[in-house]
C-alpha positions as CSV (number, residue, x, y, z in Angstrom):
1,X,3.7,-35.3,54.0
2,X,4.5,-34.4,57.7
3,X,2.7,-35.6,61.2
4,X,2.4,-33.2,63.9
5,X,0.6,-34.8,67.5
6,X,-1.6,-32.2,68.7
7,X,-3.7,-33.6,72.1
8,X,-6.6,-31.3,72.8
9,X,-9.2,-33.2,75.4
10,X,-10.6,-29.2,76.0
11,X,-14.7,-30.0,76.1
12,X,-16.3,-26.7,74.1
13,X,-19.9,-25.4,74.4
14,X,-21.6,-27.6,72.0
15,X,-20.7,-25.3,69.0
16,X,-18.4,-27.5,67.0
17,X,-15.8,-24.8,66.7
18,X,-13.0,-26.2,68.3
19,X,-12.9,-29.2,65.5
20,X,-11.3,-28.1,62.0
21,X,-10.6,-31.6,60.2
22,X,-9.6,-30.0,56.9
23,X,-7.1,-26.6,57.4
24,X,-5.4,-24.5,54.8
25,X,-1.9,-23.2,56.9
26,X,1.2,-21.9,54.9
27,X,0.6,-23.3,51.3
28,X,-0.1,-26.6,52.8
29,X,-3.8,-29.0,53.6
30,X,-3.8,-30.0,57.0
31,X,-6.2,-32.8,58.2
32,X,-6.7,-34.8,61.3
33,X,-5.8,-38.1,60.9
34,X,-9.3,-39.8,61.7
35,X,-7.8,-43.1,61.5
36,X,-6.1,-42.4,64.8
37,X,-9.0,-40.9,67.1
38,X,-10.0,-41.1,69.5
39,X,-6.5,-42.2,71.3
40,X,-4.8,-39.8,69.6
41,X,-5.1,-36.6,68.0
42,X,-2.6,-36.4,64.6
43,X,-2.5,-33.5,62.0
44,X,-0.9,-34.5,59.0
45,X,0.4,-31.9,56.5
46,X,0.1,-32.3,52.8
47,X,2.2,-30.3,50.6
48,X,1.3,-32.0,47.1
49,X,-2.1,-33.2,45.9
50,X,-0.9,-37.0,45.3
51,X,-0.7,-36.6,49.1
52,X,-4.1,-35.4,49.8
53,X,-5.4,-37.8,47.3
54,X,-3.9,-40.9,49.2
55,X,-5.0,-39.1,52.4
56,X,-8.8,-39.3,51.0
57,X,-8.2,-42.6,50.0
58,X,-6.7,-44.3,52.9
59,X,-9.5,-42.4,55.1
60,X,-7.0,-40.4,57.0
61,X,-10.2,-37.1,55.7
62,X,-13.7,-38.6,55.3
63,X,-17.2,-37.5,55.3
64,X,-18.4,-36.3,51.9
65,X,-17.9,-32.6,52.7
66,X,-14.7,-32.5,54.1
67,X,-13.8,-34.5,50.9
68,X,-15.1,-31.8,49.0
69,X,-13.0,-29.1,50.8
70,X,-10.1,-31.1,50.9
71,X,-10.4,-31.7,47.0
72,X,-10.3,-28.6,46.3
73,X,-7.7,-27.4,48.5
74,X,-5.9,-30.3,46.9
75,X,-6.0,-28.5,43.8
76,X,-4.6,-25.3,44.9
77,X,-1.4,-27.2,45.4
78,X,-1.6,-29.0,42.0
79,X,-2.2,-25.1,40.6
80,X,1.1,-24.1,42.6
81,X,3.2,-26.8,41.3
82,X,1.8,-26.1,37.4
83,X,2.7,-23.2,37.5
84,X,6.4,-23.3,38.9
85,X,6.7,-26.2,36.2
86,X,5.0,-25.1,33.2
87,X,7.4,-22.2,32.2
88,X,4.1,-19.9,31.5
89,X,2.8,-22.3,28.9
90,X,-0.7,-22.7,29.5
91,X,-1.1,-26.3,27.9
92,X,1.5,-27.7,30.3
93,X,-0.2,-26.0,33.2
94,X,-4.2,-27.1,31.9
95,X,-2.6,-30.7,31.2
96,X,-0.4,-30.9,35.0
97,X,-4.3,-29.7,36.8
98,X,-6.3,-32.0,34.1
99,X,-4.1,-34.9,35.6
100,X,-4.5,-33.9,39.5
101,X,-8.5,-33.5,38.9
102,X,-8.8,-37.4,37.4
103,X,-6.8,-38.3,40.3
104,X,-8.5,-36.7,43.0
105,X,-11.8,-37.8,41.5
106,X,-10.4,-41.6,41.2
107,X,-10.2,-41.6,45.1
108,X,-13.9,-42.1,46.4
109,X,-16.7,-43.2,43.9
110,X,-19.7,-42.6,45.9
111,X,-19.6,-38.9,47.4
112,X,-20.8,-36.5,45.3
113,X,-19.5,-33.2,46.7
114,X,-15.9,-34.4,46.0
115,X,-16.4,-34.1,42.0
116,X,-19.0,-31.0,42.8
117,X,-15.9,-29.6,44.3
118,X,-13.5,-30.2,41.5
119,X,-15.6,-28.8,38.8
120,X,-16.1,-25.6,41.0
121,X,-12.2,-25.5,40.5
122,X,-12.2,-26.4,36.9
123,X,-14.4,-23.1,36.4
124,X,-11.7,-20.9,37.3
125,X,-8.2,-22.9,36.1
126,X,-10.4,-22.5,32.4
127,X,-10.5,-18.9,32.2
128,X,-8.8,-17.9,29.2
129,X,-8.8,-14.2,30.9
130,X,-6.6,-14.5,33.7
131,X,-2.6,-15.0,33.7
132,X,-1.3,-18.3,35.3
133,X,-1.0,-16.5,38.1
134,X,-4.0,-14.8,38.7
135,X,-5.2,-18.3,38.2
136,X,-3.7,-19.5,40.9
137,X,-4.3,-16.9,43.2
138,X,-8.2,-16.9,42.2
139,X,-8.4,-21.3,42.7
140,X,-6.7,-20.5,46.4
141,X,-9.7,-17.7,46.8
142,X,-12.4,-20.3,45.5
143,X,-11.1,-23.2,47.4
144,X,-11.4,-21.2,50.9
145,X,-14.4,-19.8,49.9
146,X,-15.6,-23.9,49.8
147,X,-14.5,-24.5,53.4
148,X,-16.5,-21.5,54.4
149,X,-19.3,-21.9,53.0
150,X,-19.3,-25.3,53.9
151,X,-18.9,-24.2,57.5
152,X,-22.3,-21.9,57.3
153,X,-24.5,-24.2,55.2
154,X,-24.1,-26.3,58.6
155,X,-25.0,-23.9,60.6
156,X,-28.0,-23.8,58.9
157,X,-29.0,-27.0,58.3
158,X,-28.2,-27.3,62.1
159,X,-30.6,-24.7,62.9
160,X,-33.2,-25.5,60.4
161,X,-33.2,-29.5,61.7
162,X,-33.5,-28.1,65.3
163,X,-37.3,-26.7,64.6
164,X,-38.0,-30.1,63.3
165,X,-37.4,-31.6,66.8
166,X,-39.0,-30.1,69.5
167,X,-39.4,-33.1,71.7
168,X,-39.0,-32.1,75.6
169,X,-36.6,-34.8,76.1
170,X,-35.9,-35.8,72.5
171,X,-33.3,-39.0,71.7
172,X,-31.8,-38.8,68.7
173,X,-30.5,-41.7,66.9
174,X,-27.3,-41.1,64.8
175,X,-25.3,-43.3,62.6
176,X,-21.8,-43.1,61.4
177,X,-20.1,-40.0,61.9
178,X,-21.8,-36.9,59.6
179,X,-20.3,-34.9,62.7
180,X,-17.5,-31.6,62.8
181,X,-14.8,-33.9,61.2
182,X,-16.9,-35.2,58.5
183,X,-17.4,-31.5,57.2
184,X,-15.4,-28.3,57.4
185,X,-16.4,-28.1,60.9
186,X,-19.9,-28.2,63.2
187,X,-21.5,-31.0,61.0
188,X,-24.6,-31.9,59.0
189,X,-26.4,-34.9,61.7
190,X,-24.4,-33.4,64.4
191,X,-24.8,-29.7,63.4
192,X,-28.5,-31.0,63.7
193,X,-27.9,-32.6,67.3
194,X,-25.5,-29.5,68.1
195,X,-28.1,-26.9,67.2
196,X,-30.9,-29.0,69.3
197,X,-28.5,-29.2,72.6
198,X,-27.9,-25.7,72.5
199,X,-31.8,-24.9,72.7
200,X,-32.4,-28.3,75.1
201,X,-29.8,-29.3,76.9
202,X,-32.3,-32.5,78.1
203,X,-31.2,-34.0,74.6
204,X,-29.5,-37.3,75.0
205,X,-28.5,-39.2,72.0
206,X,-28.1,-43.0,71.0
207,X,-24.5,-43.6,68.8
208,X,-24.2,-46.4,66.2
209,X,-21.1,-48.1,66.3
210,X,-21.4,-48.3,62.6
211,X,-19.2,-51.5,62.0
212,X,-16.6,-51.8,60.0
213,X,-14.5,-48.7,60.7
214,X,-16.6,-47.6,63.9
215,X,-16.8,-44.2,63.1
216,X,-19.8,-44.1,65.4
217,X,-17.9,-45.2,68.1
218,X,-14.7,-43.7,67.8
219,X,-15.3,-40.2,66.3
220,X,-19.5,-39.8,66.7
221,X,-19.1,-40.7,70.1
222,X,-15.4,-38.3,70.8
223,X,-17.6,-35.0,69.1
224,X,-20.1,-35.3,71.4
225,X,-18.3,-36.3,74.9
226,X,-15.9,-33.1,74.6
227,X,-19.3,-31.0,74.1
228,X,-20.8,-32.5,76.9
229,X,-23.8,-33.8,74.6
230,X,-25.4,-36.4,76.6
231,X,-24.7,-39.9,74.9
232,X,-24.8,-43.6,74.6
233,X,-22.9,-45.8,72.2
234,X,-24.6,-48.9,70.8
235,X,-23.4,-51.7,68.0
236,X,-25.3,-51.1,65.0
237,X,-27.5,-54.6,66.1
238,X,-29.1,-53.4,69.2
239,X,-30.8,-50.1,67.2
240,X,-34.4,-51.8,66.7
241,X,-34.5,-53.2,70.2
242,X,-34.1,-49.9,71.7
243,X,-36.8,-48.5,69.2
244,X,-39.1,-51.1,70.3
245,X,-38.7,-50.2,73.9
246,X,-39.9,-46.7,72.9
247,X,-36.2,-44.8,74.1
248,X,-36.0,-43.2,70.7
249,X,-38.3,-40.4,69.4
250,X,-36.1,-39.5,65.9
251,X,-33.1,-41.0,63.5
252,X,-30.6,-38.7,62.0
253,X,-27.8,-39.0,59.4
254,X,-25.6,-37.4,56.8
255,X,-25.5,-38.3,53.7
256,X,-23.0,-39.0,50.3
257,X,-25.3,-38.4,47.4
258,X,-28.8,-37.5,47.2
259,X,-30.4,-37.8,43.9
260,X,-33.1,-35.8,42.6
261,X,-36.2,-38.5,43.7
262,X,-34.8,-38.4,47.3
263,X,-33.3,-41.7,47.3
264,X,-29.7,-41.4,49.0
265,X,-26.6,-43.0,49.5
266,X,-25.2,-43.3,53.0
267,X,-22.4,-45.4,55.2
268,X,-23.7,-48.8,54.8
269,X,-26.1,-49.2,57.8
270,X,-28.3,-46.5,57.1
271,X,-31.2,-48.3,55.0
272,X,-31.2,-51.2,57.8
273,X,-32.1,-48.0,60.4
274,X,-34.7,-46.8,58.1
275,X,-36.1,-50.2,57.5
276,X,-36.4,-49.5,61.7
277,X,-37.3,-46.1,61.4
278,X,-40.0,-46.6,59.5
279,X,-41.4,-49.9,61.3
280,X,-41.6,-47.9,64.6
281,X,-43.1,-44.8,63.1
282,X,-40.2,-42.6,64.1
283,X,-39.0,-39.6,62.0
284,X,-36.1,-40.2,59.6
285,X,-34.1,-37.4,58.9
286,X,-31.5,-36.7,56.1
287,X,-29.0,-33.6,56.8
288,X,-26.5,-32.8,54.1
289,X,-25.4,-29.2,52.3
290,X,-27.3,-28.8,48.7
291,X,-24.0,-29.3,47.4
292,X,-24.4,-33.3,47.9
293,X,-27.5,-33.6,46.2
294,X,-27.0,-34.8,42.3
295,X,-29.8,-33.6,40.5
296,X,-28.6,-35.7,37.6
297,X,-29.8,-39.0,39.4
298,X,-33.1,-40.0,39.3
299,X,-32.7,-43.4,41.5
300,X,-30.3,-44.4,44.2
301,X,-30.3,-47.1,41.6
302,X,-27.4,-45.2,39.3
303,X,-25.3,-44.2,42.9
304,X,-21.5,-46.0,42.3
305,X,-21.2,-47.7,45.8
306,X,-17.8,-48.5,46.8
307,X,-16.3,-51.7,47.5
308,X,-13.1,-51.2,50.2
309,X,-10.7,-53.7,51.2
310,X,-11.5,-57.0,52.6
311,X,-8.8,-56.1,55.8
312,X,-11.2,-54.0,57.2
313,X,-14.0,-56.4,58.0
314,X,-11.5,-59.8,58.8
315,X,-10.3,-57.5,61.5
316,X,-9.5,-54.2,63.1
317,X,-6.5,-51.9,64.3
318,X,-4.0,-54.7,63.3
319,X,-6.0,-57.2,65.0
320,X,-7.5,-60.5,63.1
321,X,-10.5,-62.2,64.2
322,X,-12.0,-63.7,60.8
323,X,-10.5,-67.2,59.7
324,X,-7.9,-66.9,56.2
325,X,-9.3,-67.2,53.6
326,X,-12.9,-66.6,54.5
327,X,-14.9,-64.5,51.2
328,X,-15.8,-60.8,52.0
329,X,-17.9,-58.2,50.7
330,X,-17.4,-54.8,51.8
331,X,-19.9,-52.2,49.9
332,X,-18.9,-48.7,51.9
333,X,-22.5,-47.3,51.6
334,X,-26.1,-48.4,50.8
335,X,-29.1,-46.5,49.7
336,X,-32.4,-45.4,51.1
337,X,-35.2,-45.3,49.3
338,X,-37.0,-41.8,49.4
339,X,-40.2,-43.4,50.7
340,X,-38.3,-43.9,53.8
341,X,-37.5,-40.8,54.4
342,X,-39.4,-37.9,56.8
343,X,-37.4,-34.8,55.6
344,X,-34.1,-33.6,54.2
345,X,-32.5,-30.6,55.5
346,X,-29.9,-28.8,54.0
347,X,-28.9,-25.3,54.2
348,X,-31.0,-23.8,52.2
349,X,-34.3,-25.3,53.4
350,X,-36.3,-28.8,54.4
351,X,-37.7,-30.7,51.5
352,X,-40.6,-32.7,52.2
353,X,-42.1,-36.0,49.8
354,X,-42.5,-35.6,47.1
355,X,-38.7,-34.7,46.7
356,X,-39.0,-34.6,42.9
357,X,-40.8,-31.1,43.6
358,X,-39.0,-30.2,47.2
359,X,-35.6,-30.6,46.2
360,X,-36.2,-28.9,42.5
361,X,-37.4,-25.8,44.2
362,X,-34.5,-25.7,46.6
363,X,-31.9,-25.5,43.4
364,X,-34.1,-22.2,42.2
């Protein structure tokens, strides 16, 4: 694995272009190291998927549909290794990709377009028709096809969130980062926020800080400043004072899993804001591609929520402020009820309550 600094402060037009976080360059993944932003700007190159599986784990990709790209393009190297390993025998090749898929799955419990993303591979390295080659050649054409598609289901949802908010001076609320780098590029919340700022530039938006990894405030708040999106940046405590004061007029956020009854999983946060939300009578909005949404669930109830290291709540960018020894929890995501939420907007249309009905005719 290889780091390459690339510094690019250029501010764009409010289309998300300029922002790739997951790249596929000369048989290799490339991702910005997210860890490192907004001081600096890191690509690291991954040539195996053990590396890209570490670089999901340690948070170096994250957002659930970057990790879904990333996964699969993690795969394509796995399928390239097989097959200069395996000698042409097929077992060897199923068993060396078998292996890679439990290990990229093993990295992040909670997101559901990660093992959505690895059984879209396991269709094609299981066809008994093709050669090992051909196999290889057609998980490299799958796995791009995932990065694009990705990239236009934002576009979408971007543009069909923007004729939910029609507000003259709208002020969005956003928490976490469900921006350009949390996708293949544009963004779910923000493709939402990007798509509304192109049609109102009078859009100004309030940023979580979204404690403990302050993805809000270091990546949330770095999308929209080189886009010259109007914003604010605000700890995760001061969210229902500034609804009170009436400075807020909608909430929008990503999301990790959404399960058939329209509860959802999101960065751990999101159910205080639509606790908020709901108190204050503002709309609560849910963008995220179809792909996240596990129709397998019935209740937030059954969503694995992930429990990360202690480290990152004691203290932050090697700095302690917590006393030893002191217990931690550190659950990376809660749920949302669906009777908290307004709408959910993916790319291929807005479900509305009920969601058992909404989101079933969506997967038609």
């Amino acid at each position: 694995m290889s780091k390459v600094n690339s510094i690019d402060q250029a501010s764009g037009n409010g289309s998300g272009d300029a922002i790739r976080p997951v790249k596929w360059e000369d048989g290799a993944v490339v991702l910005i190291d997210q860890r490192l932003l907004p001081l600096q700007e890191v690509h690291v190159r991954c040539h195996t998927w053990q590396e890209v599986a570490a670089c999901i784990q340690d948070m170096t990709v994250r957002g659930a549909p970057a990790l879904g790209v990333t996964a699969a393009l993690g795969m394509v190297l796995a399928a390239r290794r097989a097959l200069s390993e395996s000698a042409g025998d097929r077992g060897r090749f199923r068993a060396a990709l078998q292996d890679a898929t439990k290990g990229l799955f093993a990295t992040r419990p909670t997101a559901y377009n990660l093992p959505w993303a690895l059984r879209e591979m396991e269709l094609v390295w299981k066809v008994d028709a093709l050669d090992l080659g051909e196999i290889v050649t057609a998980m490299e054409k799958r796995a791009l096809a995932i990065l694009e598609q990705d990239l236009a289901a934002c576009r979408a949802i971007g543009e069909y969130g923007a004729e939910l908010i029609k507000d003259k001076r709208p002020v969005i609320l956003t928490h976490c980062n469900a921006g350009a780098l949390a996708t293949a590029g544009y963004g779910t919340a923000l493709g939402v926020i990007r798509s509304v700022h192109r049609r109102n530039p009078r859009l100004h938006v309030f940023v979580d800080e979204t404690r403990p990894l302050l993805q809000g405030a270091r990546l949330t708040a770095w999308e929209l400043m080189r886009e010259g999106i109007s914003c604010e940046l605000i700890t995760d405590n001061m969210a229902g004072w500034f609804m009170r004061q009436g400075e807020i007029t909608h909430v929008v956020v990503g999301a990790d899993r959404i399960t058939a009854s329209g509860d959802f999983a999101n960065k751990i946060g999101t159910y205080s804001l639509s606790v908020l939300a709901r108190e204050h009578g503002l709309p609560f909005f849910v963008a995220a591609p179809f792909s996240t949404v596990d129709l397998s669930l019935v209740s937030g109830d059954s969503i694995p929520i992930e429990e990360r290291d202690e480290s990152e709540v004691t203290g932050f960018g090697g700095v302690r402020w917590a006393p030893l020894g002191v217990r931690v929890r550190n659950p990376a995501f809660d749920v949302t009820p669906a009777a908290h939420v307004t709408a959910i907007i993916t790319e291929r249309g807005v479900a509305t309550p009920p969601f058992e009905r909404s989101l079933a005719a969506l997967n038609k």
